[in-house]
C-alpha positions, 0 to 999 in steps of 0.5 A: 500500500502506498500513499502520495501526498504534498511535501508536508510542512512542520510548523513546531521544530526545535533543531537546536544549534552548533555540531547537533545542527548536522545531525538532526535537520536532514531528517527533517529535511528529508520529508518536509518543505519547511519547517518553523524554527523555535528560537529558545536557543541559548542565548535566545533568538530575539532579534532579526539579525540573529535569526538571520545568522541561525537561518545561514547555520541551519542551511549550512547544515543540510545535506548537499541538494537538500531542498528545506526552508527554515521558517524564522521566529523570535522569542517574545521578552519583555524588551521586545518592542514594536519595532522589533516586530515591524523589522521582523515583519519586513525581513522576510524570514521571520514568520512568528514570534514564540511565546514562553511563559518564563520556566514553562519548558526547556530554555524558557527562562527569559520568557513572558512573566507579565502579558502586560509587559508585552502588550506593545509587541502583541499590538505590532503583531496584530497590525503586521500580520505576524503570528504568535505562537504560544507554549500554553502552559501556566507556571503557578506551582500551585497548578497540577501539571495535567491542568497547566494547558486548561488553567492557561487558556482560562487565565491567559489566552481566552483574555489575550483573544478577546483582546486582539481578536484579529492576532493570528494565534497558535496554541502549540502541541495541544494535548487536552479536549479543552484547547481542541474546543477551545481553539475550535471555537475562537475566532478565524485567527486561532490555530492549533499545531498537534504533535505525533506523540500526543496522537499515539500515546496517552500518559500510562506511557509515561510509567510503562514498565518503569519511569520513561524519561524518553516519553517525556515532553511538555506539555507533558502526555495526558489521559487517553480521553484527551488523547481521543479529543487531540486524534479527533481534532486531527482527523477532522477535517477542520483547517484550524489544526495542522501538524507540528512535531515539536520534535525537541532532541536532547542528548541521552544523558540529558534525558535519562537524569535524575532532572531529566530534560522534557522533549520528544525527538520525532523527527526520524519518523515524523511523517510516518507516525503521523500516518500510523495516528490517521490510520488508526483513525481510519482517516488517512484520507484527511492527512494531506490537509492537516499535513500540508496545507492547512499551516500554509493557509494559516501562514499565508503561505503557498502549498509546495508543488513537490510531493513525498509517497509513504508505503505500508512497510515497517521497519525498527528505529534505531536505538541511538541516533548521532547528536553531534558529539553525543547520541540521542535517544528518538521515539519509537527507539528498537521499535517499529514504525508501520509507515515508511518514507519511500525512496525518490 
């Protein structure tokens, strides 16, 4: 069994930075177009100039004919300014601006501490057309982390929404009924991106047969009503959910710690995971969409003229995968993947 569908594009994708860089984007770049760079590099990307410098560091990076797009993004402080966001509007390569509550996830430090802060940045958004792309996580250690994502669209993103209705708004990697419903109901500017693992797995994977550090992201996996409502907002049909990996590789001694960095490497396999997900679903014929061109749409941006075939033929993940100097553990490791990106 085969099945053709447009080069899809990934709107969520951490590819970090230096000698790791040449390990982990030609995968990605061997079954996507292009891809939304996550800024939170260390120091974080908060400015065109250097978008730019890590925009000629990714291309550098990709094998030889390779044809991929990095898609820039800036990371959203409190010093961000207006005219920030105008020259990031007019470079042409930065597309979004990412949202971090400050502590919420990996290098999020110097993220958002008071949305009043950047009140000013979020405006320039809104009338430059420039999508902010939210980690949507609230930090209070009060809050169960299973309700951070719920509590958060409560006290956050419902208010930031109704504030500018006509800001294009991502909620990334959403992992519960209430942001599926949530992101369904809002306005026309309202998206959300859906990664591999919250489509397959549901918390329980987290402690199967022992704590599992490699299934380990954030949002962290929920419960497997939630998993059905994420698969069902996938599967749809509906323009405002579309794919993003938030694939996020960590060394293996990073992740197998005893303060065990989040983040789920995907990319090996991004695409056939995904049709795992739709097959299971019995909707394989609703991925091309959500795969390749409802984030175009949301991004205001062509759909690629190229396309990729995947067959109906398993093979095992590797165990290990080269991390520049290190190695890193991906998902599915020793594993099976049913689905396969055929060879051109």
């Amino acid at each position: 069994m085969q099945l053709t569908i447009i080069r899809p594009d990934d709107w969520h994708l951490h590819v970090r930075d230096g000698d790791a860089l040449g390990s982990v984007v030609p995968h990605t770049a061997k079954r996507f177009a292009r891809a939304i760079i996550m800024p939170n590099l260390k120091p974080p990307i908060t400015t065109v100039a250097m978008a730019r410098e890590y925009r000629a560091r990714i291309l550098a990076a990709l094998p030889e004919g390779a044809a991929f797009e990095p898609l820039m993004s800036l990371y959203l402080t409190g010093n961000t300014s207006a005219d920030d966001i105008a020259r990031a509007a007019a470079s042409g390569i930065v597309h979004g601006v990412k949202f971090y509550p400050a502590g919420a996830t990996t290098h999020s430090e110097v993220g958002v501490r008071n949305i009043k802060h950047v009140y000013p940045a979020l405006e320039a958004m809104q009338d430059h057309g420039l999508v902010l792309q939210v980690h949507g996580e609230v930090v209070d250690p009060d809050i169960d982390i299973f309700d951070r994502e719920q509590i958060f669209i409560e006290r956050v993103l419902a208010p930031l929404h109704a504030r500018y209705p006509d800001l294009k708004i991502v909620l990334e990697h959403i992992t519960t009924a209430d942001a599926a419903q949530f992101v369904a109901s809002a306005g026309a500017t309202v998206g959300g991106t859906i990664t591999p693992q919250h489509l397959l797995y549901n918390r329980n994977a987290l402690f199967a047969g022992g704590l599992q550090p490699h299934q380990y992201c954030l949002p962290v996996l929920k419960r497997e009503t939630h998993r059905r409502a994420i698969v069902a907002a996938a599967t749809g049909g509906n323009p405002k959910f579309f794919l993003g990996t938030d694939s996020a590789p960590h060394p293996k001694g990073a992740k197998e710690s005893a303060n065990g960095c989040a983040g789920i490497y995907s990319a090996h396999a991004a695409i056939e995971l995904y049709a795992e997900a739709f097959e299971a679903a019995d909707a394989l014929d609703k991925l091309e969409n959500f795969a390749s061109c409802f984030g175009a749409a949301f991004y205001a941006l062509p759909v690629n003229t190229s396309a990729i075939t995947l067959e109906k033929r398993a093979w095992q993940v590797p165990d290990i995968y080269p991390f520049g100097r290190k190695t890193l553990v991906p998902l599915r490791a020793g594993e099976t993947v049913r689905w396969r990106l055929a060879e051109s």
